[in-house]
py3Dmol code that shows the C-alpha trace and the ligand (Angstrom):
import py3Dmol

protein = """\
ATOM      1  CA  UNK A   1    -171.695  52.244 -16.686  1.00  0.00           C
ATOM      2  CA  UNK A   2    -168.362  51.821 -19.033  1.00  0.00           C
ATOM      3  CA  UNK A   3    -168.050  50.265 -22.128  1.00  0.00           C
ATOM      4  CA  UNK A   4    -164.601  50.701 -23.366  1.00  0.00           C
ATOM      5  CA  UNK A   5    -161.933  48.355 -23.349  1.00  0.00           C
ATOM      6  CA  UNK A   6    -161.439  44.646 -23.165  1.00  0.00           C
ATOM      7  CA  UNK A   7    -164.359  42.707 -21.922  1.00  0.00           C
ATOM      8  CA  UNK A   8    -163.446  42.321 -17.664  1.00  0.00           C
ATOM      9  CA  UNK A   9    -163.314  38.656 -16.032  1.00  0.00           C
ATOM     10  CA  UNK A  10    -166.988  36.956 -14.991  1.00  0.00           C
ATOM     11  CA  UNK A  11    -165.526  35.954 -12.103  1.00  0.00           C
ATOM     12  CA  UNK A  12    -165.549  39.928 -10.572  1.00  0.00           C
ATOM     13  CA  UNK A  13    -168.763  40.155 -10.739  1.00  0.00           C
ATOM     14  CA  UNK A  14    -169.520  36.847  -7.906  1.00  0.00           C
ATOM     15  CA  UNK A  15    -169.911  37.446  -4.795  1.00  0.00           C
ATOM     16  CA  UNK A  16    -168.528  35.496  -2.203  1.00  0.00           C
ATOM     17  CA  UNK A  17    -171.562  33.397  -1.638  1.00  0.00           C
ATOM     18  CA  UNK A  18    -172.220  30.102  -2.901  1.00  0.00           C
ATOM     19  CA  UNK A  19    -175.949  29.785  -4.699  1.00  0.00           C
ATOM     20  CA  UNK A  20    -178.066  27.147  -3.181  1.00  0.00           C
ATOM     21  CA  UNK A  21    -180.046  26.221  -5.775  1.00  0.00           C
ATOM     22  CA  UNK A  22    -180.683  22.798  -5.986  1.00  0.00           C
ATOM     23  CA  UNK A  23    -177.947  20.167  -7.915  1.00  0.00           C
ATOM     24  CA  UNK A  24    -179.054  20.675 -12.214  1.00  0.00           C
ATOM     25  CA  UNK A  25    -180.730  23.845 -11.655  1.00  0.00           C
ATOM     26  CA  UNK A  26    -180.807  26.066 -14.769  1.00  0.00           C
ATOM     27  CA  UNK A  27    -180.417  29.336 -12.560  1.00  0.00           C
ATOM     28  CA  UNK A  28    -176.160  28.521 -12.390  1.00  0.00           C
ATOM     29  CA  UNK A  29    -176.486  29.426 -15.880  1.00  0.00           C
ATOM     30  CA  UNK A  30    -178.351  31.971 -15.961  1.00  0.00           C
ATOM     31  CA  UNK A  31    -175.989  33.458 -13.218  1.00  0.00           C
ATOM     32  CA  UNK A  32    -173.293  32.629 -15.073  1.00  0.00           C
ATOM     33  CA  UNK A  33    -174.328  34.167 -18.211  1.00  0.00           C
ATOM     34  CA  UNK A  34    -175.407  37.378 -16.524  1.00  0.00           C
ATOM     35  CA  UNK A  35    -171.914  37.388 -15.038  1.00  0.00           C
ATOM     36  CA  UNK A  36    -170.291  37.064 -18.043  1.00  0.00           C
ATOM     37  CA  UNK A  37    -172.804  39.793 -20.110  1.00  0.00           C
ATOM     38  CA  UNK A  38    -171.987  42.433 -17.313  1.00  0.00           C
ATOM     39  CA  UNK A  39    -168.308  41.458 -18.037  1.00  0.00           C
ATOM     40  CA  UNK A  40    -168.229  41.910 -21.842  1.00  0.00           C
ATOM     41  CA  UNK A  41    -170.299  45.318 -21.305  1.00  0.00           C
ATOM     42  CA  UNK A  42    -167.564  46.397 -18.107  1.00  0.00           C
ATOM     43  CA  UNK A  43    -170.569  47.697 -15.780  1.00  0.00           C
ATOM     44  CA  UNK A  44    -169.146  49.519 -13.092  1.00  0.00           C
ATOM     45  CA  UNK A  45    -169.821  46.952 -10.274  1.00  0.00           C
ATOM     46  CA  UNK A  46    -170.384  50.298  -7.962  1.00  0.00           C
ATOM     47  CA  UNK A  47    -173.053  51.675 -10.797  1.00  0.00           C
ATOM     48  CA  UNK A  48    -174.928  48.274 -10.640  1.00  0.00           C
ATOM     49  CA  UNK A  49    -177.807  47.771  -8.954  1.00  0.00           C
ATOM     50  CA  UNK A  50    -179.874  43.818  -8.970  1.00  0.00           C
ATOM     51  CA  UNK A  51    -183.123  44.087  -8.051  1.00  0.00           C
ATOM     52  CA  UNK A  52    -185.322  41.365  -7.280  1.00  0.00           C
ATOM     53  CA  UNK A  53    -188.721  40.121  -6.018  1.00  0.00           C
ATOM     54  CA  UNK A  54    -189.171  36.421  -4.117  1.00  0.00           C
ATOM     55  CA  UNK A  55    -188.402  33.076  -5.273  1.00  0.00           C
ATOM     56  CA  UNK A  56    -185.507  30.375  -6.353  1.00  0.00           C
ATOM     57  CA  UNK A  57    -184.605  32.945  -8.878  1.00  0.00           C
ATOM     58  CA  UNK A  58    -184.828  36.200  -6.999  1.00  0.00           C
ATOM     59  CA  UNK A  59    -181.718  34.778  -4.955  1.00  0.00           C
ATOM     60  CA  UNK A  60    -179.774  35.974  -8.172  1.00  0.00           C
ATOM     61  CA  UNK A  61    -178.574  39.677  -6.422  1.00  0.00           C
ATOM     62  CA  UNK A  62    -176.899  37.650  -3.372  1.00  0.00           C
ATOM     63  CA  UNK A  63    -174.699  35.976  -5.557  1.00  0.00           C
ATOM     64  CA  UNK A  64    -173.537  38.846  -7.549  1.00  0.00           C
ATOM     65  CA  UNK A  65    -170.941  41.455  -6.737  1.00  0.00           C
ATOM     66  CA  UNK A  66    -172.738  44.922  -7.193  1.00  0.00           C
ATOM     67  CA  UNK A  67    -175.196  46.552  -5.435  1.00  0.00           C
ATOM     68  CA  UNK A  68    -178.920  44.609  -4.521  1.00  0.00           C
ATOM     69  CA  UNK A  69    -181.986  44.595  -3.723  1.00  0.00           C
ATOM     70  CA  UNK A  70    -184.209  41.759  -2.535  1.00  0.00           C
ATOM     71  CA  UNK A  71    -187.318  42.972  -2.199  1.00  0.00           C
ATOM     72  CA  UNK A  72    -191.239  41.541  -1.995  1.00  0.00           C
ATOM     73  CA  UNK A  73    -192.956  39.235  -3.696  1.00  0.00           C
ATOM     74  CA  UNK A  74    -193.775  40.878  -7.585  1.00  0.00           C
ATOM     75  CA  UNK A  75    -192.991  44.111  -6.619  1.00  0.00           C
ATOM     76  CA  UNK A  76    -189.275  44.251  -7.801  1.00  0.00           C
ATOM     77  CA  UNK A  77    -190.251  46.572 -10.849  1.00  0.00           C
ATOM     78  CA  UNK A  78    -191.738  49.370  -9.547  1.00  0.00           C
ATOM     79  CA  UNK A  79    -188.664  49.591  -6.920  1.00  0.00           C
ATOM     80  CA  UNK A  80    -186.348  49.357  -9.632  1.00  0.00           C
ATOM     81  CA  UNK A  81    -187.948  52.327 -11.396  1.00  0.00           C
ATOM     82  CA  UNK A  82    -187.792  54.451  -8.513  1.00  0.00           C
ATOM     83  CA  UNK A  83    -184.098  53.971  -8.702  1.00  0.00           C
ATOM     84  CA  UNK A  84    -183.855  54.903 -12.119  1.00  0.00           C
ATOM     85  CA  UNK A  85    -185.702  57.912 -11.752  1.00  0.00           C
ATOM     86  CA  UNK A  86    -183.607  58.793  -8.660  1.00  0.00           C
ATOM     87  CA  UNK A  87    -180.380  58.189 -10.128  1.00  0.00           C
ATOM     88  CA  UNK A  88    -180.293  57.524 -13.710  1.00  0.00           C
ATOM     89  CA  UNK A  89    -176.702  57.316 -13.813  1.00  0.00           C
ATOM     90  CA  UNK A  90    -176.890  53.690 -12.559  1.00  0.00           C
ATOM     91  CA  UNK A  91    -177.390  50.545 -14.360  1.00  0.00           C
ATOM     92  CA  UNK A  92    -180.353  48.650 -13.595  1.00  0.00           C
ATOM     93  CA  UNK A  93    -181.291  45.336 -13.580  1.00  0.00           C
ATOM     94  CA  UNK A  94    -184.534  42.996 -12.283  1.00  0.00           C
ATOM     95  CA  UNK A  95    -183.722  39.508 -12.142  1.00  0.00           C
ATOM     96  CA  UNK A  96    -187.402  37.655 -11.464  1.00  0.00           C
ATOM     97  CA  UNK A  97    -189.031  34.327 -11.901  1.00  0.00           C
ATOM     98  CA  UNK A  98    -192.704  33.411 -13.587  1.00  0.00           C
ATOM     99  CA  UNK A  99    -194.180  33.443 -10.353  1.00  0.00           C
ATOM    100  CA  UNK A 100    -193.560  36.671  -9.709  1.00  0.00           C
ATOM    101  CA  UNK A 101    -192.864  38.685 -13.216  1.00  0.00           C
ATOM    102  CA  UNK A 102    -195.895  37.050 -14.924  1.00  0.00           C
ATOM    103  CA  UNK A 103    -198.335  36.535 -11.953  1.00  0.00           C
ATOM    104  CA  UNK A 104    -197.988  38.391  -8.315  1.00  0.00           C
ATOM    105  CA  UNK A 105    -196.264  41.408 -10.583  1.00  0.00           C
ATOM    106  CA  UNK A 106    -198.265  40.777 -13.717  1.00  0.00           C
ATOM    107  CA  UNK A 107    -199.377  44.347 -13.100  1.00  0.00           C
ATOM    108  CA  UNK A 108    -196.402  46.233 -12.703  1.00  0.00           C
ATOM    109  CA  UNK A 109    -195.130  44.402 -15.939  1.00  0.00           C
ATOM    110  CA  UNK A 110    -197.079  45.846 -18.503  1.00  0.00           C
ATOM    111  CA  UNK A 111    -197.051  49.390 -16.815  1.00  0.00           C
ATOM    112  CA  UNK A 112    -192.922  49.414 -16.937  1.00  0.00           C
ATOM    113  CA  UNK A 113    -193.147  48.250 -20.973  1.00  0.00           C
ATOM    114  CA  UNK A 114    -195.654  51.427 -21.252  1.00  0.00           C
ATOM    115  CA  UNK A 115    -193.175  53.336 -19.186  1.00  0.00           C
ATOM    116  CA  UNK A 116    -190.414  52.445 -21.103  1.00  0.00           C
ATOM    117  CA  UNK A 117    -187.761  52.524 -17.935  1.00  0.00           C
ATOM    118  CA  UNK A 118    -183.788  51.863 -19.123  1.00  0.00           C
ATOM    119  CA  UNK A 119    -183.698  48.500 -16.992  1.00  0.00           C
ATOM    120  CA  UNK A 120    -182.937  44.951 -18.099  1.00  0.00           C
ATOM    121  CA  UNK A 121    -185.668  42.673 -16.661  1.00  0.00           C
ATOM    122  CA  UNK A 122    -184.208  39.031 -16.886  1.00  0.00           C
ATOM    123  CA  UNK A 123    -187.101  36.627 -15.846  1.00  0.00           C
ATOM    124  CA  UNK A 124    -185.879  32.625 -15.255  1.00  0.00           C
ATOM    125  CA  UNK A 125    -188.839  30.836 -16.801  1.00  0.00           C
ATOM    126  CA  UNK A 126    -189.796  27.381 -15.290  1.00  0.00           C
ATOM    127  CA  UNK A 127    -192.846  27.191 -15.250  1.00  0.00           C
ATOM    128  CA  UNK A 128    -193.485  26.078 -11.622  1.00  0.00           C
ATOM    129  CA  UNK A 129    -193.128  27.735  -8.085  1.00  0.00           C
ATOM    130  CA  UNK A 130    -189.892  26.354  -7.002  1.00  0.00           C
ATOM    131  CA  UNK A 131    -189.290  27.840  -3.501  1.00  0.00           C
ATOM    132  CA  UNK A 132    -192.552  27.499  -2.565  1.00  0.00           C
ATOM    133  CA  UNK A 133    -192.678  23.396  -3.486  1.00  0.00           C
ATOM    134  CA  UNK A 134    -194.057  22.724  -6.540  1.00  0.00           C
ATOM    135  CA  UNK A 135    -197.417  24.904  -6.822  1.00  0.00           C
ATOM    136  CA  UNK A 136    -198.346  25.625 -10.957  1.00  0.00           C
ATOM    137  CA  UNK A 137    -197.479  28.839 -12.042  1.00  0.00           C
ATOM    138  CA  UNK A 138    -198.974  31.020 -15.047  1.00  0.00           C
ATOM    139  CA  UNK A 139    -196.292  29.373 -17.408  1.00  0.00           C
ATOM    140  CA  UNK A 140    -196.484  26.175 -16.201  1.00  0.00           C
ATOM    141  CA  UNK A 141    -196.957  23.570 -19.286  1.00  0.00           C
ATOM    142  CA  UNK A 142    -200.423  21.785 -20.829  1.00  0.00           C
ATOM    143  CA  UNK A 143    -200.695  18.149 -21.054  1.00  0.00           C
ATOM    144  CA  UNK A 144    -198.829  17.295 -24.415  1.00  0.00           C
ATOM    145  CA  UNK A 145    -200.950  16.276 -27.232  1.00  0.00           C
ATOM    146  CA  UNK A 146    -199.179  13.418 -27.802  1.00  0.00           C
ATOM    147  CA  UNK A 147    -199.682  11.785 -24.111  1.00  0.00           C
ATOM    148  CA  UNK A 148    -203.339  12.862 -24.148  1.00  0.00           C
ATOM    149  CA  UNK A 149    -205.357  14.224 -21.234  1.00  0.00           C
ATOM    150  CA  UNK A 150    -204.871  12.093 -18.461  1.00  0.00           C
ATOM    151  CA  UNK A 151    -201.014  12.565 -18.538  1.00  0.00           C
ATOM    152  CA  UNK A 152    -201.798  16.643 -17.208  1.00  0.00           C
ATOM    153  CA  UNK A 153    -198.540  17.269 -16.161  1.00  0.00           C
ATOM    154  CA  UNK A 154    -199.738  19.833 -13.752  1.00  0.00           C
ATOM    155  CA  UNK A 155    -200.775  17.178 -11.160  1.00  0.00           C
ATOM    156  CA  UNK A 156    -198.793  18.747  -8.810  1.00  0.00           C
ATOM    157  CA  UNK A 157    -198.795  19.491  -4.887  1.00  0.00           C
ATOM    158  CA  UNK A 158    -201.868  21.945  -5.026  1.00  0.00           C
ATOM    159  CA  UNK A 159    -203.231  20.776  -8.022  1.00  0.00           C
ATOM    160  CA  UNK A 160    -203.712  16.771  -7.539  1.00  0.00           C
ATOM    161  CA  UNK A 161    -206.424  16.559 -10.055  1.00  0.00           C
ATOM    162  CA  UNK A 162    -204.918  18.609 -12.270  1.00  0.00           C
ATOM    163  CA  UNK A 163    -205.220  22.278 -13.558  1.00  0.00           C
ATOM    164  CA  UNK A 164    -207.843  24.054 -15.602  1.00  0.00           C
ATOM    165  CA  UNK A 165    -205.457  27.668 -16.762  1.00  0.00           C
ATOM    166  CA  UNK A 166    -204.005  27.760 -20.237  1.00  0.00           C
ATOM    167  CA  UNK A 167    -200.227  29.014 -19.497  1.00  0.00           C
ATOM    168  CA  UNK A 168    -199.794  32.564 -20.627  1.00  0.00           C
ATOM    169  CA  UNK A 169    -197.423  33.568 -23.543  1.00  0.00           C
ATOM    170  CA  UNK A 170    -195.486  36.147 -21.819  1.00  0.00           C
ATOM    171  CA  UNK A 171    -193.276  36.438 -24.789  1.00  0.00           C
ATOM    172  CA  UNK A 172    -196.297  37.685 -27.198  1.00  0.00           C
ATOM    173  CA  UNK A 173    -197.338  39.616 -24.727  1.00  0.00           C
ATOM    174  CA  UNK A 174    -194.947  42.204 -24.487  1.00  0.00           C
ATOM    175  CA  UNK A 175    -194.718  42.165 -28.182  1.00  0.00           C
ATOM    176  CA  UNK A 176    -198.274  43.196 -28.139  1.00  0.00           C
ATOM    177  CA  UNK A 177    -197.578  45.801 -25.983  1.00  0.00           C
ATOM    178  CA  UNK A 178    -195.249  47.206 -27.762  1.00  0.00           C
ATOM    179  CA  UNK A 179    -192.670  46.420 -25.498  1.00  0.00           C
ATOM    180  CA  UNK A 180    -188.711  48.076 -26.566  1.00  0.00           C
ATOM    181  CA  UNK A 181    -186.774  45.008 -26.316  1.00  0.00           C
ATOM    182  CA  UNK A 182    -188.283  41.544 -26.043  1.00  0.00           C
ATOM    183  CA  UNK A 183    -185.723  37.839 -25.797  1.00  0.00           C
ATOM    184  CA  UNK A 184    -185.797  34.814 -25.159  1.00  0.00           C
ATOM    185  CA  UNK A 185    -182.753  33.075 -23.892  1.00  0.00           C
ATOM    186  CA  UNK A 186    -182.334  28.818 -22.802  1.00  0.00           C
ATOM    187  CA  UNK A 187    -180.221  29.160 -19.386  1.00  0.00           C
ATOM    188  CA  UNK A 188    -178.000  25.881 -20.810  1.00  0.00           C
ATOM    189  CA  UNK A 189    -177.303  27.938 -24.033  1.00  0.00           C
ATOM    190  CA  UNK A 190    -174.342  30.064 -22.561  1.00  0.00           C
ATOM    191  CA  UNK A 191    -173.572  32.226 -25.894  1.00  0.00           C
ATOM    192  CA  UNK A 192    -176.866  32.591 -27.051  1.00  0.00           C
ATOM    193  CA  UNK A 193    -177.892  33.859 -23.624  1.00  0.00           C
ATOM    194  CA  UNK A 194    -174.834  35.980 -22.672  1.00  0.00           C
ATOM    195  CA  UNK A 195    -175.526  37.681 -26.045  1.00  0.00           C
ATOM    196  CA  UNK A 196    -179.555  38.386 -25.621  1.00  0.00           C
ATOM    197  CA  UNK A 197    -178.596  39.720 -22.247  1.00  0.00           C
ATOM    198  CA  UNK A 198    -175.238  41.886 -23.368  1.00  0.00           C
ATOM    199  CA  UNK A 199    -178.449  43.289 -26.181  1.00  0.00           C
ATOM    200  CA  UNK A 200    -180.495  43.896 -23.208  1.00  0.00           C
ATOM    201  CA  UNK A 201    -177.817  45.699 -20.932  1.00  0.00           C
ATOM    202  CA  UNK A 202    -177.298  48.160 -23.998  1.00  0.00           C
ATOM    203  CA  UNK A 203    -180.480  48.723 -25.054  1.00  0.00           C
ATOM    204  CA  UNK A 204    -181.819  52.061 -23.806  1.00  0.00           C
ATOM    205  CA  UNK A 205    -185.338  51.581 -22.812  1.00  0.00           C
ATOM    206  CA  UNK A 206    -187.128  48.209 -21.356  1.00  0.00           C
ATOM    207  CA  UNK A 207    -185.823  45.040 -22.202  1.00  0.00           C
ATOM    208  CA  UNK A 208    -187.582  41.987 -21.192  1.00  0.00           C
ATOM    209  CA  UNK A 209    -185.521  38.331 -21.622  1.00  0.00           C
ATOM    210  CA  UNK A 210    -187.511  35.433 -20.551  1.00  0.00           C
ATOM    211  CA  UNK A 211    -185.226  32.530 -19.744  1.00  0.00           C
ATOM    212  CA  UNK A 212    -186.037  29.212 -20.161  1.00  0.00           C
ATOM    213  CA  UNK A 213    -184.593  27.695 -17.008  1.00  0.00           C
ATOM    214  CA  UNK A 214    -185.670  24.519 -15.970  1.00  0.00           C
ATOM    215  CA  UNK A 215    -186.498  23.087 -12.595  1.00  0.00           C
ATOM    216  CA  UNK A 216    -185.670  19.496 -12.341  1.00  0.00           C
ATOM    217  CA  UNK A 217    -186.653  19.293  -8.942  1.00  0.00           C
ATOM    218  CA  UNK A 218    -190.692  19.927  -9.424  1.00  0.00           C
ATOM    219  CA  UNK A 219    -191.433  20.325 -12.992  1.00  0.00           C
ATOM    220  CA  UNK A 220    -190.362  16.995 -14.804  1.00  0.00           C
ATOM    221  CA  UNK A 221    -192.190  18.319 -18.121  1.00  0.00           C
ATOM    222  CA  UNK A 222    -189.604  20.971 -19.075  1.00  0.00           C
ATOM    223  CA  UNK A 223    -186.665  19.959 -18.427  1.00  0.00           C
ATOM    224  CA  UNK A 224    -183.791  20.712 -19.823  1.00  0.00           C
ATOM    225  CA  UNK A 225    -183.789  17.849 -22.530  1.00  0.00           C
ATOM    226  CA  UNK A 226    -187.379  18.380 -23.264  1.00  0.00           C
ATOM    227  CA  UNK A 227    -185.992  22.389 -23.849  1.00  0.00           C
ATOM    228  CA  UNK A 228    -183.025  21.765 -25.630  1.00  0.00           C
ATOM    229  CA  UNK A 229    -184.730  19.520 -27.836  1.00  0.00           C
ATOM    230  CA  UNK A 230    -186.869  22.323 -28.535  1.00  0.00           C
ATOM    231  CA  UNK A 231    -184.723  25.600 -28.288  1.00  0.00           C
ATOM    232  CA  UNK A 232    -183.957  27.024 -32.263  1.00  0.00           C
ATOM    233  CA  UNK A 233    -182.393  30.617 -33.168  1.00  0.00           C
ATOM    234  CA  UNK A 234    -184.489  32.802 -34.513  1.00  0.00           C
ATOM    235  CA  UNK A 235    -184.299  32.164 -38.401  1.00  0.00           C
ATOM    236  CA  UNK A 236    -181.710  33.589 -40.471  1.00  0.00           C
ATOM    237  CA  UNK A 237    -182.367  37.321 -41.750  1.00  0.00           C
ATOM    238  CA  UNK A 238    -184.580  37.660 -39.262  1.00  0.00           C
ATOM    239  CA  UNK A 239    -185.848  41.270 -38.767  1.00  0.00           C
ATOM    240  CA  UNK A 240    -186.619  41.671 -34.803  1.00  0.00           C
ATOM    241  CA  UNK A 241    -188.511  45.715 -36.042  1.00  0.00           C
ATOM    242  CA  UNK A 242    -190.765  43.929 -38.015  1.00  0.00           C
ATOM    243  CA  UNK A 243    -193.511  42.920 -34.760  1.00  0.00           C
ATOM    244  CA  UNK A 244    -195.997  40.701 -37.408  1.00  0.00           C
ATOM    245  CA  UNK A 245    -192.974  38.479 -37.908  1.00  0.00           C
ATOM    246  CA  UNK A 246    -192.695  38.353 -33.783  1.00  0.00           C
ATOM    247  CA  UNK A 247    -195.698  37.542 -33.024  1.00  0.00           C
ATOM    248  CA  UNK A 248    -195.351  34.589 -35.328  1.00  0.00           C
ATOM    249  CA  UNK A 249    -192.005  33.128 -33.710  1.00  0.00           C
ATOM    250  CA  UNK A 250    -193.342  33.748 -30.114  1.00  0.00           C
ATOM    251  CA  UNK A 251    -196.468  32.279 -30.502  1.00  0.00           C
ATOM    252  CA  UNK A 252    -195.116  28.724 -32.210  1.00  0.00           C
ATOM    253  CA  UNK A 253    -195.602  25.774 -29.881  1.00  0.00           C
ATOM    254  CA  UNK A 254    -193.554  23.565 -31.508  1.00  0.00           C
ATOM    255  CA  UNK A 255    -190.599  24.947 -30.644  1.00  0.00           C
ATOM    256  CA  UNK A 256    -188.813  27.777 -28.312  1.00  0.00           C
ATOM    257  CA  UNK A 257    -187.373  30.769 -30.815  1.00  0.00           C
ATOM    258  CA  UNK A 258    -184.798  32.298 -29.287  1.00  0.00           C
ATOM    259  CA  UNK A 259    -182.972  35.032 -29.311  1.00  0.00           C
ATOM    260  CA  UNK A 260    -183.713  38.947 -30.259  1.00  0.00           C
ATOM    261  CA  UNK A 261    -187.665  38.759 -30.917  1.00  0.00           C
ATOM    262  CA  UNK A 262    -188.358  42.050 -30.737  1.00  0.00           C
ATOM    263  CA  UNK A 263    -186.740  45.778 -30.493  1.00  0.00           C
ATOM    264  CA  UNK A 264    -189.665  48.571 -31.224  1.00  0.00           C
ATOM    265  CA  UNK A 265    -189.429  51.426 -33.626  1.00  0.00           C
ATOM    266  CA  UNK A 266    -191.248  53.571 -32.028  1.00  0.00           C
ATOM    267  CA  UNK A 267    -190.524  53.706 -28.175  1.00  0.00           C
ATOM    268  CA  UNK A 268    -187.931  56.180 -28.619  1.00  0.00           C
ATOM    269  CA  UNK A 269    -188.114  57.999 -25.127  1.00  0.00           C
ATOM    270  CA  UNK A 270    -188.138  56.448 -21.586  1.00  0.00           C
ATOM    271  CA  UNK A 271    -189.715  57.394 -18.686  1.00  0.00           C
ATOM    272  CA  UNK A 272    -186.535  59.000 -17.228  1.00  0.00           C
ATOM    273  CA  UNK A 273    -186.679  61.693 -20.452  1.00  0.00           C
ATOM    274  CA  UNK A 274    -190.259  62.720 -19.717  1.00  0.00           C
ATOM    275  CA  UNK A 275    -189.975  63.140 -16.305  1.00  0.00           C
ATOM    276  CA  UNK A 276    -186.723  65.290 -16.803  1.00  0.00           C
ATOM    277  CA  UNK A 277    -188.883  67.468 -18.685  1.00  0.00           C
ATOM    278  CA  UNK A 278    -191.999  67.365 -16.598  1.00  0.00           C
ATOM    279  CA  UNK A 279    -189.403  68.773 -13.693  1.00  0.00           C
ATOM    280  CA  UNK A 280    -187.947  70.709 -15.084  1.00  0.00           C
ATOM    281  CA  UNK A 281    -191.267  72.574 -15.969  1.00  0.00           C
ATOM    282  CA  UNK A 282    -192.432  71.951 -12.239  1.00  0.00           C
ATOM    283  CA  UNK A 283    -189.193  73.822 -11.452  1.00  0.00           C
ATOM    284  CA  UNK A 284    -189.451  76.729 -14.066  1.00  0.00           C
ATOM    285  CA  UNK A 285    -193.106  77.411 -12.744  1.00  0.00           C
ATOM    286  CA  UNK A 286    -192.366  77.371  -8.908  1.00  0.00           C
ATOM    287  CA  UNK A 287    -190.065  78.872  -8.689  1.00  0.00           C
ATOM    288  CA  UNK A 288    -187.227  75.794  -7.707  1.00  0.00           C
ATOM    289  CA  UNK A 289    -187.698  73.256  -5.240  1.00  0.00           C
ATOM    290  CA  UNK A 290    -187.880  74.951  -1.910  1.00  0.00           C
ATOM    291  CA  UNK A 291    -190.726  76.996  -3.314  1.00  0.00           C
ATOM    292  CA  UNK A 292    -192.482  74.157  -4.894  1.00  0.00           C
ATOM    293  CA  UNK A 293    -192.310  71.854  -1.605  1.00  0.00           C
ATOM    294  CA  UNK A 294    -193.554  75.354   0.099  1.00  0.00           C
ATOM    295  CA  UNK A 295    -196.657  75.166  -2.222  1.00  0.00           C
ATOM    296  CA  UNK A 296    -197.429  71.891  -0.807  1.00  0.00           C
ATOM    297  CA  UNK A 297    -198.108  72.983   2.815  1.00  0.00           C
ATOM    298  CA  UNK A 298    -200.414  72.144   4.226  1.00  0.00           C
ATOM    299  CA  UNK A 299    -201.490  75.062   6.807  1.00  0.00           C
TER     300      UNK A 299
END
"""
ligand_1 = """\
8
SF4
Fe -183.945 25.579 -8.910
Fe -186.296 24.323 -8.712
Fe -184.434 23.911 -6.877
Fe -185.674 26.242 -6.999
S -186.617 24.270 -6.499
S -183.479 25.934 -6.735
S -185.979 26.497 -9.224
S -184.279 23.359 -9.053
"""
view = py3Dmol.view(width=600, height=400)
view.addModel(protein, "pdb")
view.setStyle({"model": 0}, {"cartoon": {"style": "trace"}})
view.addModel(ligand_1, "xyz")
view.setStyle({"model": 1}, {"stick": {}})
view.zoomTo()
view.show()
């Protein structure tokens, strides 16, 4: 990864392929921001590696200009923390949607806050499975109060007489666990998002930036008029270390905070520091690696 110098053109980091999201679709932005983070921060485009899962969203690595990985459905963090671990010299990135972060790969999720990995995990919020036509997701919205019950907005394809789950928070809760980075960015808000991502391509640990990023093809609740209307910075002096004063932004439900929520005092090593030391011991104590893959014979 390289940092010095001039901020590169956005435009190096496309691929030749044209996205085929559908016409208003708040991935372009969210694309385009990440291009334009990656630019200011001059990753090595041959350092980079996108890693996805499935969905509308997890399209994203096609589209970009570095190395990629489109992998199964959830499963796109454990993958990308086998490449850190193999190769921390690269930069690492999971782009993922609330299908598949917060629900197939709710798992894997909280384990990679615990394990404190050095990848950026970008997840395009929309509160709907998009590729999959229309099916709720585990962000998808409550009626609003104002409209009263029978307006459920989730009375959608699989759901006809509505749904029964209270959408998860996933914003509170990675501050609850304690999570090293934690944003939230609006995909139509190109500086506020290009900076929450350029924070969470430099920060050295986990960094989790849910994206607001509507889907105006099945979810006409959250659109992007219903977001922007919503969408505020986070207030000023704001203190993202102190986690009480978080929790209180990310849990607000009249509006979207956005921006830095959260960076943790006290996740100060990643997984890739504690297992260079737990190999290093394997190594000192077998002898090196011939003799400790010799050990594991079986006869
Ligand atoms: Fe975007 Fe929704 Fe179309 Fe998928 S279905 S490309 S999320 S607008």
């Amino acid at each position: 990864m390289s940092e010095k110098g001039a901020a590169l053109d956005p435009s190096a980091y496309r691929s030749h392929l044209k996205p085929i999201w559908c016409p208003g679709c708040g991935h372009y932005g969210a694309l385009s921001a990440l291009c334009r983070a990656m630019a200011e921060c001059r990753l090595d485009r041959w350092n980079t590696v996108v890693i996805s899962g499935i969905g509308c969203s997890s399209r994203l690595p096609g589209f970009l200009n570095t190395y990629g990985f489109h992998g199964v459905h959830g499963r796109a963090l454990p993958v990308a923390t086998g490449v850190r671990i193999a190769n921390p010299n690269l930069k690492v990135i999971v782009v993922s949607g609330d299908g598949d972060a917060y629900s197939i790969g709710a798992g894997h999720l909280l384990h990679c806050a615990r394990r404190n990995p050095r990848i950026a995990c970008i997840v395009l919020n929309n509160g709907v499975y998009g590729l999959t036509k229309g099916q709720i997701s585990p962000t998808s919205p409550l009626p609003l109060a104002s409209e009263g019950p029978t307006s459920d907005p989730r009375r959608w394809k699989t759901t006809p007489y509505g749904a029964t789950e209270t959408p998860i928070n996933a914003v509170a809760q990675a501050i609850a666990w304690d999570t090293s980075f934690v944003a939230r960015g609006f995909s139509y808000d190109q500086p506020g998002l290009t900076s929450v991502l350029v924070g969470a391509l430099r920060h050295p640990g986990f960094a989790l930036v849910d994206v607001l990023s509507p889907c105006p093809t099945w979810n006409q609740v959250q659109t992007e008029a219903f977001c922007r209307e919503r969408v505020h910075p986070v207030p000023p002096g704001y203190d993202p270390t102190d986690r009480v004063a978080a929790f209180a932004e990310a849990i607000r439900n009249d509006v979207y905070t956005v921006g830095v929520l959260y960076r943790s005092r006290s996740r100060i090593h990643g997984i890739e520091e504690e297992t260079a030391s737990v190999r290093a011991a394997a190594m000192a104590s077998s002898g090196g690696m011939q003799a400790l893959l010799e050990s594991l014979r079986v006869s």
